[in-house]
VOBA-1610 file (N, C-alpha, C; in pm, whole numbers, padded with zeros to 5 digits, always signed):
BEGIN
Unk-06086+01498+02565Unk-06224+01537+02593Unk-06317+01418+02566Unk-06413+01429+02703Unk-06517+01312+02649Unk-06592+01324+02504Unk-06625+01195+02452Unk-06637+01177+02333Unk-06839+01134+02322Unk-06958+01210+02367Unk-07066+01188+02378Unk-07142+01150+02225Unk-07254+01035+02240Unk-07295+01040+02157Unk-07474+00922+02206Unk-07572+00920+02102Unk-07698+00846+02130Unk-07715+00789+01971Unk-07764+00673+02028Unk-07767+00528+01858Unk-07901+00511+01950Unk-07953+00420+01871Unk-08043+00303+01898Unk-08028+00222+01969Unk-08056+00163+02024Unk-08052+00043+02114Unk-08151-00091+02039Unk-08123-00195+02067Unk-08184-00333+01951Unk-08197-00425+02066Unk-08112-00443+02158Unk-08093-00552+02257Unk-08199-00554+02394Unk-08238-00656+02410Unk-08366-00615+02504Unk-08262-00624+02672Unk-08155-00733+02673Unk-08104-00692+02756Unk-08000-00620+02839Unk-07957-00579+02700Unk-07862-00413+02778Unk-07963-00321+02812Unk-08051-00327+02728Unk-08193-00178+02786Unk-08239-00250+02901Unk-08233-00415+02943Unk-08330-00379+03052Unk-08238-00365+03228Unk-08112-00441+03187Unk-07979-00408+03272Unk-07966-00311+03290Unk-07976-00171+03203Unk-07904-00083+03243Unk-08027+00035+03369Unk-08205-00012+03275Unk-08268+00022+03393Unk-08292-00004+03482Unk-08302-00123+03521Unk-08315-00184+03686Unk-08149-00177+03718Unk-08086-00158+03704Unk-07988-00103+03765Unk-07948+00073+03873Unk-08060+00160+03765Unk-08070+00297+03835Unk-08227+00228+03921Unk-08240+00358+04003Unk-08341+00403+04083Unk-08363+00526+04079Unk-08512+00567+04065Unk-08581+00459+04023Unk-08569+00392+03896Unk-08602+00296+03883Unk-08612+00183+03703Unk-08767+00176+03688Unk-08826+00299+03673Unk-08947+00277+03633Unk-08997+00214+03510Unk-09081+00132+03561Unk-09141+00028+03449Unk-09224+00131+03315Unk-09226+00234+03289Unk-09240+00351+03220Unk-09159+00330+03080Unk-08984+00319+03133Unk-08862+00320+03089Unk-08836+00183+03013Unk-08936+00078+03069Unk-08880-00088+03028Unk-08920-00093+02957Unk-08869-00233+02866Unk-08844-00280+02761Unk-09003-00294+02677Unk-09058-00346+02781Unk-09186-00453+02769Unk-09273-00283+02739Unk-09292-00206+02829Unk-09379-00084+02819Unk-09383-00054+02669Unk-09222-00042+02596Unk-09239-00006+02470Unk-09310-00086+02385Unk-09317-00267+02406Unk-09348-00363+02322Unk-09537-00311+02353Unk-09493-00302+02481Unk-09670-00237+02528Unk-09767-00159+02392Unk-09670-00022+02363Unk-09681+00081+02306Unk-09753+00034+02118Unk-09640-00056+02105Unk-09590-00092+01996Unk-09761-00176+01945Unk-09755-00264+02027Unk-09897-00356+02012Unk-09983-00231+02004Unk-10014-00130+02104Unk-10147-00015+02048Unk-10114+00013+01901Unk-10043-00010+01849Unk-10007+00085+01764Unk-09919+00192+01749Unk-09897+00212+01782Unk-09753+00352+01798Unk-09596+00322+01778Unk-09588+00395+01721Unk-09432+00420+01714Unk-09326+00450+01804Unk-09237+00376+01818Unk-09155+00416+01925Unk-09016+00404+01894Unk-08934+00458+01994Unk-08778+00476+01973Unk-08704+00432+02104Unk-08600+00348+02077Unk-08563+00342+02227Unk-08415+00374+02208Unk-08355+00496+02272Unk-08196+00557+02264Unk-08110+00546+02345Unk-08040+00472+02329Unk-07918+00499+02382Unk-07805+00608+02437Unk-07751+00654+02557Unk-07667+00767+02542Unk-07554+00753+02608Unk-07399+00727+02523Unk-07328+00670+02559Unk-07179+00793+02579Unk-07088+00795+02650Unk-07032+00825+02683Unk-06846+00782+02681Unk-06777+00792+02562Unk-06662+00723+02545Unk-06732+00555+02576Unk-06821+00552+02418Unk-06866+00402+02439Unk-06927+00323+02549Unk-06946+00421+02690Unk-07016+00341+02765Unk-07145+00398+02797Unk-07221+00291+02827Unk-07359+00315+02851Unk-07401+00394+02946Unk-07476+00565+02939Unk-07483+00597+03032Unk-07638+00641+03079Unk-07731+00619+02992Unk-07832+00685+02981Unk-07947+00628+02889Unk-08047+00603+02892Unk-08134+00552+02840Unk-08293+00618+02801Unk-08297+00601+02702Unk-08466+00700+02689Unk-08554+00622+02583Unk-08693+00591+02649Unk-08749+00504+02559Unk-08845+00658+02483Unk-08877+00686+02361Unk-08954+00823+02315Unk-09078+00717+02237Unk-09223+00742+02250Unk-09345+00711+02206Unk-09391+00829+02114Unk-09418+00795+01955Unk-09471+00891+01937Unk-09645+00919+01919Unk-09703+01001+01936Unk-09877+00990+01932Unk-09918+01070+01809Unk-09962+01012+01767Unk-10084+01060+01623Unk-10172+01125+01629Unk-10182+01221+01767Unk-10317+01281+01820Unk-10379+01363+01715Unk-10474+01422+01738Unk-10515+01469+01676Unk-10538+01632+01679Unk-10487+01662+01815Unk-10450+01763+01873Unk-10336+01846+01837Unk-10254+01738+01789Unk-10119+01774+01708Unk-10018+01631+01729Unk-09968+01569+01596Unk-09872+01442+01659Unk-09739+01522+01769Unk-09688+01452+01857Unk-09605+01480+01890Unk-09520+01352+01986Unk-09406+01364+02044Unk-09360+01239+02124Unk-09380+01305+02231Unk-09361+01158+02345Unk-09350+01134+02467Unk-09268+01074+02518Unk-09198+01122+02633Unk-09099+01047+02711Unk-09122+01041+02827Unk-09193+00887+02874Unk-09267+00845+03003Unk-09177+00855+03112Unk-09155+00936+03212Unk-09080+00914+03340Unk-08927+00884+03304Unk-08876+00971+03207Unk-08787+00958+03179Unk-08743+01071+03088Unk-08597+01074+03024Unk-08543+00961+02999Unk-08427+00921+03172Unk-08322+00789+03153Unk-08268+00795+03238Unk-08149+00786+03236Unk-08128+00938+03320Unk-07974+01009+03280Unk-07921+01064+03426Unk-07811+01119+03448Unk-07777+01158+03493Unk-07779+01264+03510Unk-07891+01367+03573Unk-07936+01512+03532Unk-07836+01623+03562Unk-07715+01621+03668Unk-07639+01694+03697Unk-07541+01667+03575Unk-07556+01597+03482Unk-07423+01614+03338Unk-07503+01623+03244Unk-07487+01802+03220Unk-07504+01879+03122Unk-07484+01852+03009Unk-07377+01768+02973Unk-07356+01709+02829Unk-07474+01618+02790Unk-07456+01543+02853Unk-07601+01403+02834Unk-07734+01472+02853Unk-07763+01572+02917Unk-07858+01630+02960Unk-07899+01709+02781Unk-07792+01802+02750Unk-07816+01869+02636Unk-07777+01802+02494Unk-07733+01625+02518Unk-07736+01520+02445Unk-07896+01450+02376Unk-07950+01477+02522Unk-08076+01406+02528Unk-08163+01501+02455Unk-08154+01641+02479Unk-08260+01733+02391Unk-08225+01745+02252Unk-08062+01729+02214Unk-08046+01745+02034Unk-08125+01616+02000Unk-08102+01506+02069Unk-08184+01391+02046Unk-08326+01391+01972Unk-08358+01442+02057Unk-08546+01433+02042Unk-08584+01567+01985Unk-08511+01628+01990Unk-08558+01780+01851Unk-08560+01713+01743Unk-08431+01643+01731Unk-08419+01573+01531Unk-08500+01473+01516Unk-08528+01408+01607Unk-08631+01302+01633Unk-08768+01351+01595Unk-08771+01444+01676Unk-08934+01551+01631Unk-08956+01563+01516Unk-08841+01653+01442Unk-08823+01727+01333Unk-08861+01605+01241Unk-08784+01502+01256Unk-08780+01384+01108Unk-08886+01315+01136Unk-08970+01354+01191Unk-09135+01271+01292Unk-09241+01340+01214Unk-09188+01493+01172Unk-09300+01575+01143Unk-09352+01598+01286Unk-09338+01628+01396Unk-09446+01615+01537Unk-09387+01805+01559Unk-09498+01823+01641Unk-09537+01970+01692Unk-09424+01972+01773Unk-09453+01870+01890Unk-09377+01893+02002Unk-09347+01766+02081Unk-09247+01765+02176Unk-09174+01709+02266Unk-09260+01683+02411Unk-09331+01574+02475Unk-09382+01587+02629Unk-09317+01515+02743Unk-09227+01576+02792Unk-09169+01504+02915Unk-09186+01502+03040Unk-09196+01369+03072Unk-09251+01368+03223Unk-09139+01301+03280Unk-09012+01349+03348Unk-08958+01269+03398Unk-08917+01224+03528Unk-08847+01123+03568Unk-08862+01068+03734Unk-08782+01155+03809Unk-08781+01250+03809Unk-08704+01365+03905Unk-08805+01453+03973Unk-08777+01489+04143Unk-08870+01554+04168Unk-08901+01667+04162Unk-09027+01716+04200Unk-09078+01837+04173Unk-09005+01933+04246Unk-08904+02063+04210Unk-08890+02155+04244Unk-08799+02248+04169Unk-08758+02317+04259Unk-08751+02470+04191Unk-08628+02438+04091Unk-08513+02367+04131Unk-08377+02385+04072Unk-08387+02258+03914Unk-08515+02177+03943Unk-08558+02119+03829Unk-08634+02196+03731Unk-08691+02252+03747Unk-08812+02359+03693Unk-08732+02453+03640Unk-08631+02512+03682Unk-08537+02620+03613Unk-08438+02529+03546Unk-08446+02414+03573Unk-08306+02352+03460Unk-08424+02316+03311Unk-08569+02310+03316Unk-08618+02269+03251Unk-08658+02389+03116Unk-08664+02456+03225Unk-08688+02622+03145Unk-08569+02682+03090Unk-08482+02648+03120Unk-08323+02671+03025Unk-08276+02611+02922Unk-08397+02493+02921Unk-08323+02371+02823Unk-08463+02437+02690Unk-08559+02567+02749Unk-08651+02617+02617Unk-08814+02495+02645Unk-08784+02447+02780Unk-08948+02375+02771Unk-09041+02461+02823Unk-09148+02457+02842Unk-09253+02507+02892Unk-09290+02434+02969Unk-09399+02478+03046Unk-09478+02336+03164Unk-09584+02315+03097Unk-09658+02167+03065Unk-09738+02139+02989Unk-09861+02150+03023Unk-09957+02206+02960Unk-10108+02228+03018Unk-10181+02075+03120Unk-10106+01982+02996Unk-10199+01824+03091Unk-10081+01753+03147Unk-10087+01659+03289Unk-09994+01563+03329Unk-09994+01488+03232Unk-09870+01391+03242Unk-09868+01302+03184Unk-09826+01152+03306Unk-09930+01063+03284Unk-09899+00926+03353Unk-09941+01020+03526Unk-09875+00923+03606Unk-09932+00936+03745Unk-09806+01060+03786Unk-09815+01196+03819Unk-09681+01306+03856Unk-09716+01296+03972Unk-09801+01280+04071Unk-09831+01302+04228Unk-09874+01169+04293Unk-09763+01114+04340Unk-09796+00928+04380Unk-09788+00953+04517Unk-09858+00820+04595Unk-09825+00773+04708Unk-09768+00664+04743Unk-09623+00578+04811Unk-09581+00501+04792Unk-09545+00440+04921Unk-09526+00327+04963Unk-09525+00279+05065Unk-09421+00185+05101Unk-09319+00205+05199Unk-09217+00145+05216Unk-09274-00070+05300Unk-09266-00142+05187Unk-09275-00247+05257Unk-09193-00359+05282Unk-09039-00302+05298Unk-08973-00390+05347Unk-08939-00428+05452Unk-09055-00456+05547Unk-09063-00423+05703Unk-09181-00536+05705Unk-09166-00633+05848Unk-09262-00676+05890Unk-09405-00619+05894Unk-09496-00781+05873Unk-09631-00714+05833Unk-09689-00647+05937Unk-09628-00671+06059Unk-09735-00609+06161Unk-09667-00479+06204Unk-09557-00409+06174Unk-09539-00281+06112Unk-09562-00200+06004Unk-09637-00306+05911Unk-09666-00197+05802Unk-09834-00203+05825Unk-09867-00279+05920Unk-10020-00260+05983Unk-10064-00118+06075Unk-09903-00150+06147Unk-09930-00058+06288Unk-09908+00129+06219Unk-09875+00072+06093Unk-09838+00292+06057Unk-09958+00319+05985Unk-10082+00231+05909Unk-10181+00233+05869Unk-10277+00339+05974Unk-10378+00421+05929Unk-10471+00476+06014Unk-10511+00408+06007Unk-10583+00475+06179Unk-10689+00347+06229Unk-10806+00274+06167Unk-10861+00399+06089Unk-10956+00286+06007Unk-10956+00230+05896Unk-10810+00248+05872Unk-10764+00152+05761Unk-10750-00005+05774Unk-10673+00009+05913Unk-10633-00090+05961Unk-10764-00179+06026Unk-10837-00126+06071Unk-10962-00198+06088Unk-11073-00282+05981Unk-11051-00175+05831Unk-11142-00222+05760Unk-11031-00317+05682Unk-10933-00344+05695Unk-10818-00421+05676Unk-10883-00559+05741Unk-10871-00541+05864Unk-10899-00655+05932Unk-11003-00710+05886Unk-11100-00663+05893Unk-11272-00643+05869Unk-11287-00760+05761Unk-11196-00686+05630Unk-11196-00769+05530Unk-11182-00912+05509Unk-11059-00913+05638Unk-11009-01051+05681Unk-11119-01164+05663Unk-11227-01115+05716Unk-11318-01170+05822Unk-11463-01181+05728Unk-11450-01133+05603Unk-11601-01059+05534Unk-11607-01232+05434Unk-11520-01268+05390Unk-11620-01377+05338Unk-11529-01371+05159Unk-11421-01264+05149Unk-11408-01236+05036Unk-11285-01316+04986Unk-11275-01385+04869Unk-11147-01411+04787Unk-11041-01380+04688Unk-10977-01378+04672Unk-10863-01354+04562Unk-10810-01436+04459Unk-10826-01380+04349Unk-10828-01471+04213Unk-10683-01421+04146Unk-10581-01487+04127Unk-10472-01414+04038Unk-10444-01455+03881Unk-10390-01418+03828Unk-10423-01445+03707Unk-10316-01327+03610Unk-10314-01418+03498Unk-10183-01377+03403Unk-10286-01389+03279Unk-10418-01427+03275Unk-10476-01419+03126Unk-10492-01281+03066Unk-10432-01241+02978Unk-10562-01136+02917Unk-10697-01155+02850Unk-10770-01310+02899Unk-10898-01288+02895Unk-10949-01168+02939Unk-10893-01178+03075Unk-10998-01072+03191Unk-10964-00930+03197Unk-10906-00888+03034Unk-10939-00749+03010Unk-11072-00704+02995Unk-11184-00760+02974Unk-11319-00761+02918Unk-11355-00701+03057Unk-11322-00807+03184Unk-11403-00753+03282Unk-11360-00655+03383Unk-11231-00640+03343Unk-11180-00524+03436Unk-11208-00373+03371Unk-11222-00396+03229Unk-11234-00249+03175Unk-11412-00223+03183Unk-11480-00352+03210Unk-11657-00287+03225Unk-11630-00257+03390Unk-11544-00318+03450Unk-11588-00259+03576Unk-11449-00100+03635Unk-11416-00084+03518Unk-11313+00087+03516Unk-11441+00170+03479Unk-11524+00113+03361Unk-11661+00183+03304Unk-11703+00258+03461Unk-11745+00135+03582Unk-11793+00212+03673Unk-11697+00319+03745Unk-11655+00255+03756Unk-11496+00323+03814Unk-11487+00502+03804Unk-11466+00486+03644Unk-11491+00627+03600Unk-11611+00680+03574Unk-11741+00611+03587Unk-11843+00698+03608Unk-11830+00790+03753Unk-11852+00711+03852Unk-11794+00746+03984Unk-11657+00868+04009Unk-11591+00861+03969Unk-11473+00926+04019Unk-11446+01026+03900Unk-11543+01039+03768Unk-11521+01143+03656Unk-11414+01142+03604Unk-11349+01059+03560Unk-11236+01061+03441Unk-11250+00964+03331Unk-11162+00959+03245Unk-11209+00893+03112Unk-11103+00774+03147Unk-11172+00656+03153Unk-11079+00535+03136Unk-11020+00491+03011Unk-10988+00384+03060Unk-10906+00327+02932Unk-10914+00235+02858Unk-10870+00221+02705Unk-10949+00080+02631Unk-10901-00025+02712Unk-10993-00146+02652Unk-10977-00278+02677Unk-10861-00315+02627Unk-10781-00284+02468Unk-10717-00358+02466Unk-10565-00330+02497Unk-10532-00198+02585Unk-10441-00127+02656Unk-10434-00269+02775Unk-10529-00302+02836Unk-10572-00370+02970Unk-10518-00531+02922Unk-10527-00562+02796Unk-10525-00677+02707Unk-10330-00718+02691Unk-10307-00600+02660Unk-10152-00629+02553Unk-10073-00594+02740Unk-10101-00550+02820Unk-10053-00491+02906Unk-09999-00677+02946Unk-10124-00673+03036Unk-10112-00794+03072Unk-10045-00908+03030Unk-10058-00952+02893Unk-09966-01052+02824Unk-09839-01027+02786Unk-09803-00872+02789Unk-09649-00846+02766Unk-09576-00880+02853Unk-09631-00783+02950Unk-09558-00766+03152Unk-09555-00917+03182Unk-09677-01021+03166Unk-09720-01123+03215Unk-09608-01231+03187Unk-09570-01241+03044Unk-09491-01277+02997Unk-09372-01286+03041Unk-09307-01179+03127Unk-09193-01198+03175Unk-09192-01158+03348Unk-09328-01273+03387Unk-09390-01260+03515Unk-09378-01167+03628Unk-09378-00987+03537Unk-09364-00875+03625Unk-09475-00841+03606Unk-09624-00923+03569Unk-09786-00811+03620Unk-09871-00976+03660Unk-09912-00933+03728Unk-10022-01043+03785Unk-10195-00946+03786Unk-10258-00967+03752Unk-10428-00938+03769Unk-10487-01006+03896Unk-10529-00879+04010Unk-10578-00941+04095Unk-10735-00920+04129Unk-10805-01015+04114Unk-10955-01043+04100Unk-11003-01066+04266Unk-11073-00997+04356Unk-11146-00961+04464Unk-11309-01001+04434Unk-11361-01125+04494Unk-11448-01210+04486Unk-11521-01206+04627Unk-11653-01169+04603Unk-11748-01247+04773Unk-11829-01354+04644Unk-11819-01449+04695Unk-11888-01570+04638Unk-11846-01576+04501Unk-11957-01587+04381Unk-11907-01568+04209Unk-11935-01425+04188Unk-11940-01324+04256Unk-11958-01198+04194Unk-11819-01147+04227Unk-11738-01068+04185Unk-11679-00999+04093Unk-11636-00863+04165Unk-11591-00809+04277Unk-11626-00703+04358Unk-11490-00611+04267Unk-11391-00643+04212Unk-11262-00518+04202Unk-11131-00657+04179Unk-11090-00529+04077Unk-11007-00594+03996Unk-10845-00520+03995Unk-10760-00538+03943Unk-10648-00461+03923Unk-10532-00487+03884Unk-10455-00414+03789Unk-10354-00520+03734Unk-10241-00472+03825Unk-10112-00545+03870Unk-09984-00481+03916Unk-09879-00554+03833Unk-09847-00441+03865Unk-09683-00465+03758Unk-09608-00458+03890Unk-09493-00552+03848Unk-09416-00601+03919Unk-09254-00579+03871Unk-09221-00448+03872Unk-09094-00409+03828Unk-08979-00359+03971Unk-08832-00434+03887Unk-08723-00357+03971Unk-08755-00386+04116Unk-08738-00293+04217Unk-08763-00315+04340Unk-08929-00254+04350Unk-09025-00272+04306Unk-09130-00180+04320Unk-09292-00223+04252Unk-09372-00269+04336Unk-09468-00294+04272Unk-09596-00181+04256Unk-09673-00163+04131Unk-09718-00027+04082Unk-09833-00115+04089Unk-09954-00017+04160Unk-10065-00010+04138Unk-10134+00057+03982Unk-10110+00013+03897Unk-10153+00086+03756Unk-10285+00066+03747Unk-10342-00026+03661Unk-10503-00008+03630Unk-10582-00095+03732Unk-10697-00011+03776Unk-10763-00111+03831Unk-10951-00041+03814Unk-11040-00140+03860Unk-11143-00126+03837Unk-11265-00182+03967Unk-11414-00072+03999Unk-11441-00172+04105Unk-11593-00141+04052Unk-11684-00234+04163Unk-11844-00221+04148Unk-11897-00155+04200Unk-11963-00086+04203Unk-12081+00039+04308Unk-12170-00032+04337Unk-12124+00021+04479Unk-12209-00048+04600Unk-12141-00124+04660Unk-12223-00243+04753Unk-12180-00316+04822Unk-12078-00244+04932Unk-12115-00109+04979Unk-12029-00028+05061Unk-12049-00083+05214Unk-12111-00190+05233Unk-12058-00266+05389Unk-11961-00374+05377Unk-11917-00396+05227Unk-11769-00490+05244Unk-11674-00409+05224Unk-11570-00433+05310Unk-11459-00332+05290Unk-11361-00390+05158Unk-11429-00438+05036Unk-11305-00542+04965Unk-11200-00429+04931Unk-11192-00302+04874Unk-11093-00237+04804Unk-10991-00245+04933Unk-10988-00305+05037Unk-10916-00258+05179Unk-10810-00412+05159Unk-10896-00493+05135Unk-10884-00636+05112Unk-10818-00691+05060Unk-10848-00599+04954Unk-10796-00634+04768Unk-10646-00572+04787Unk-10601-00457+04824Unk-10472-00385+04890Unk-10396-00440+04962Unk-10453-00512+05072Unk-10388-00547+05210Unk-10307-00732+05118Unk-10392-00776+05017Unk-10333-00904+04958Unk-10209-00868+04867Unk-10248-00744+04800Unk-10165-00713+04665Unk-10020-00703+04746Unk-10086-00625+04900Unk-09893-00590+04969Unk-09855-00711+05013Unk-09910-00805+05077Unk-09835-00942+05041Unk-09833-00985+04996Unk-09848-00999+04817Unk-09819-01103+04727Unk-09650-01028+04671Unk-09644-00892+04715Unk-09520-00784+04710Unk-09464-00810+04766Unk-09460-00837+04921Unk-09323-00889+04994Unk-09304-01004+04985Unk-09385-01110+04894Unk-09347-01260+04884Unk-09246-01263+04774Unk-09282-01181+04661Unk-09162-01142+04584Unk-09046-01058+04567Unk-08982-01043+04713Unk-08911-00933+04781Unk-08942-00789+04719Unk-09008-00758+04708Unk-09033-00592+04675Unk-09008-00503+04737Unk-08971-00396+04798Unk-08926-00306+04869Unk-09044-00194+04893Unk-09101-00176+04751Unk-09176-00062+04790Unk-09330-00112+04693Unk-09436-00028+04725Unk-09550-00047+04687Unk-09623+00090+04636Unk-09622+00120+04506Unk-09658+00283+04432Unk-09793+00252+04450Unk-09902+00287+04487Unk-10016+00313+04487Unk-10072+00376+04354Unk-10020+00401+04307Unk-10006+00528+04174Unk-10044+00674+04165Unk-10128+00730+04109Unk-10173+00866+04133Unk-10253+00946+04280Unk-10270+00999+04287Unk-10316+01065+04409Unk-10329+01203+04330Unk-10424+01327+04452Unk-10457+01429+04410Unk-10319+01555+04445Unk-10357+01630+04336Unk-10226+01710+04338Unk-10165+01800+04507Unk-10311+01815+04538Unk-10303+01832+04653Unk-10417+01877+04771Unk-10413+01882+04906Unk-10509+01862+04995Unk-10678+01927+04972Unk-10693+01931+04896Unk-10829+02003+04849Unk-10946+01918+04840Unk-10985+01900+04984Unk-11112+01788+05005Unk-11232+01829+04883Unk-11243+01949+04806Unk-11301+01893+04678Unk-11293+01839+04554Unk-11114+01841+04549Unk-11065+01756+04447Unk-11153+01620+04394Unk-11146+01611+04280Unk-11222+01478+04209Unk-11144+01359+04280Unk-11031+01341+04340Unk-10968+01254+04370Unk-10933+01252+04511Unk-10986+01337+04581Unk-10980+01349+04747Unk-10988+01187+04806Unk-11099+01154+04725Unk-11190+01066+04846Unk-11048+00953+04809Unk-11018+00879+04626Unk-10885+00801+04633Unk-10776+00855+04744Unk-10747+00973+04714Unk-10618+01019+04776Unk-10615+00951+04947Unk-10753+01000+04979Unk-10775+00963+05151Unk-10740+00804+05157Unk-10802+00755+05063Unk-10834+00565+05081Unk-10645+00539+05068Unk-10564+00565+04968Unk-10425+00532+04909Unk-10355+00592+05087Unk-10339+00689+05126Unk-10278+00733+05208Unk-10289+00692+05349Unk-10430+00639+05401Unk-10465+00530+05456Unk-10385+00421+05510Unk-10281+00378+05437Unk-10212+00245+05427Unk-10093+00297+05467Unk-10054+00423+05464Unk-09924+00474+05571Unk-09822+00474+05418Unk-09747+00598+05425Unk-09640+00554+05332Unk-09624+00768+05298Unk-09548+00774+05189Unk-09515+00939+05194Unk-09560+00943+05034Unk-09597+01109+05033Unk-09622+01109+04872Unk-09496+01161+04818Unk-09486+01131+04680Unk-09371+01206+04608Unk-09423+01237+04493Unk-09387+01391+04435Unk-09415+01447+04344Unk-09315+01502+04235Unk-09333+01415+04128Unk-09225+01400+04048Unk-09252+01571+03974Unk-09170+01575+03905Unk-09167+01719+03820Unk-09279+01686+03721Unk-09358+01787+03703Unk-09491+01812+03622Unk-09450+01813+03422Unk-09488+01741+03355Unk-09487+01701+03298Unk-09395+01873+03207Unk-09342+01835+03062Unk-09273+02035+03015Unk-09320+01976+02900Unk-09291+02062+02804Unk-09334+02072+02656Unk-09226+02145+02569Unk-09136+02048+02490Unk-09101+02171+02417Unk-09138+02191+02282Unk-09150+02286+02218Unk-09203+02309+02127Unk-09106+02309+01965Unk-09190+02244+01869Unk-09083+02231+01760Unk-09130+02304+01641Unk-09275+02319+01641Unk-09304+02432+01537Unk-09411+02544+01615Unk-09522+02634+01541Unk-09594+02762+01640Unk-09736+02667+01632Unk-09744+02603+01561Unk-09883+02499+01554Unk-09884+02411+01726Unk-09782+02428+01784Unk-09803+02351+01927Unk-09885+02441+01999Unk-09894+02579+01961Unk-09942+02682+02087Unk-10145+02665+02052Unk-10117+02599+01939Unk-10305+02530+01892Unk-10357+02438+02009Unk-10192+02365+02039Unk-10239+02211+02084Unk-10252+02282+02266Unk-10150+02350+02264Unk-10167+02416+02385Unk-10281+02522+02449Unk-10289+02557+02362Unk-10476+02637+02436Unk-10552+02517+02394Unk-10588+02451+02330Unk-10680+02339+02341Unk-10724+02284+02438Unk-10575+02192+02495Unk-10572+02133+02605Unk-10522+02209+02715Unk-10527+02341+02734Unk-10565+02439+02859Unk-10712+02454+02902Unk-10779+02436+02774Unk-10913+02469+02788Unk-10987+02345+02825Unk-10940+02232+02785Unk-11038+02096+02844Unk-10956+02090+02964Unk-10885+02132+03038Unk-10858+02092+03118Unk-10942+02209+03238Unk-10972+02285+03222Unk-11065+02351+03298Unk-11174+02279+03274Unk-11212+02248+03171Unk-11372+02177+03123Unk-11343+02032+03220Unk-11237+02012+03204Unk-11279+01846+03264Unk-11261+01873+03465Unk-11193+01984+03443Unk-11165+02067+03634Unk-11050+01942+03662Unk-10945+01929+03553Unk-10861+01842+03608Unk-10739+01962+03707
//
């Protein structure tokens, strides 16, 4: 009989071999995300799950100090083999004792499997719940660009592709960059960002450690969108596995006769196929077609550029003491308040 078991992991490159090896290898799962974590402050775990000694499975767990209730997180992950039940019910003794010796309420998993029914009932058997808030981006749009540019022009709507061009033509430049100086100015211009579009951005120095970790092992570049010395939109990409992620970005209000956010996109996808990339995540999008969604108007602009959405399974919760069901009407209730 197989002989299952999960240790620690210490080595940065068996953890990072063994994820860019599956698909997806979300940069969620990598090495650097945890060192990410680690610089905010937080605690983290990265496990191993091995199988008669071989490597089969990987889970990086974050834990949060909220105040809502501490509990862990497991970003788009962990990454296993979901049809083996052993590793599957490996991975949950895991992170119960993990919880338990954490002191934490509860367990939040968001992982890279998609949304449906035969996931949702394997999730509800394993004792999770579905969690009141997403976690990270669950409803993406992604874009196949391993195809000539003037096919990944021609599947663009039309007035994508126009204000594409447009941009060509407007006068605007591109600044790239690996400093985390220019956390300062991408997070005053998220300030606008999220005034505009109603959500709560993110600190500066998330925008800061991001950059110099990823940067460091030249998978995030910062791309700066310029008409003259002003400053139009910013954005960092990470550059993981086969797949470059639109994660943070930030722009200015106004100036709505330059098309730069069209601009700023149309460069990021070729600085992606210069580094053979395959695909291009846009990142979040709205859960779904509801032209009053807070995120309609993104969703329209991301989808624009031609490509399919995928909707990973919605974040579960499992619960480790009755103090989670506090954390859980809490954040049921801001989440109507915020109309996420």
């Amino acid at each position: 009989m197989a002989k299952y078991k999960s240790e620690i992991i210490e080595d940065k490159k068996v953890w990072e071999d063994f994820v860019l090896s599956h698909n997806p290898g979300t940069f969620l799962q990598s090495w650097d995300w945890g060192e990410v974590n680690i610089r905010d402050g937080a605690k983290i775990f990265r496990f191993g799950f091995y199988k008669d000694l071989k490597l089969i499975g990987i889970c990086l767990i974050i834990k949060e100090s909220a105040k809502r209730g501490p509990h862990l997180i497991v970003p788009a992950g962990p990454i296993i083999d979901w049809s083996d039940l052993n590793v599957v019910n490996l991975f949950v003794k895991t992170v119960k004792a993990l919880a338990k010796h954490e002191h934490c309420w509860f367990i939040r998993v968001r992982p890279e499997i998609v949304s449906n029914i035969d996931n949702k009932k394997l999730f509800k058997s394993l004792g999770f719940v579905s969690a009141p808030m997403h976690l990270h981006a669950e409803n993406t749009w992604i874009l196949n660009i391993d195809r000539p540019e003037d096919q990944i022009l021609s599947g663009m709507r039309k007035t994508t592709r126009y204000l594409v061009k447009k941009g060509e033509k407007s006068g605007l430049t591109i600044e790239k960059t690996i400093s985390p100086n220019v956390a300062r100015m991408l997070f005053e211009l998220q300030k606008e960002t999220a005034k505009r579009h109603k959500f709560v951005g993110f600190p500066e120095d998330l925008f800061r450690n991001e950059i110099e970790i990823f940067g460091k092992d030249n998978n995030a570049q910062v791309f700066i969108c310029k008409k003259g010395n002003e400053t139009l939109a910013m954005a960092i990409i990470i550059f993981y596995g086969n797949t470059a992620y639109y994660h943070f970005s930030g722009s200015i209000t106004g100036h709505n006769e330059i098309p730069f956010s069209y601009f700023l996109q149309w460069q990021i996808i070729q600085e992606a196929k210069k580094r053979g990339v395959k695909f291009y995540n846009f990142w979040g999008i709205a859960p779904n077609n509801d032209p009053s969604h807070r995120f309609a108007g993104v969703t329209m602009f991301k989808t624009g550029f031609g490509g399919e959405r995928i909707d990973w399974l919605h974040a579960h919760d499992l619960p480790i003491v009755p103090r989670y069901w506090l954390t859980y009407t809490f954040e049921s209730m801001r989440k109507i308040l915020r109309k996420l």
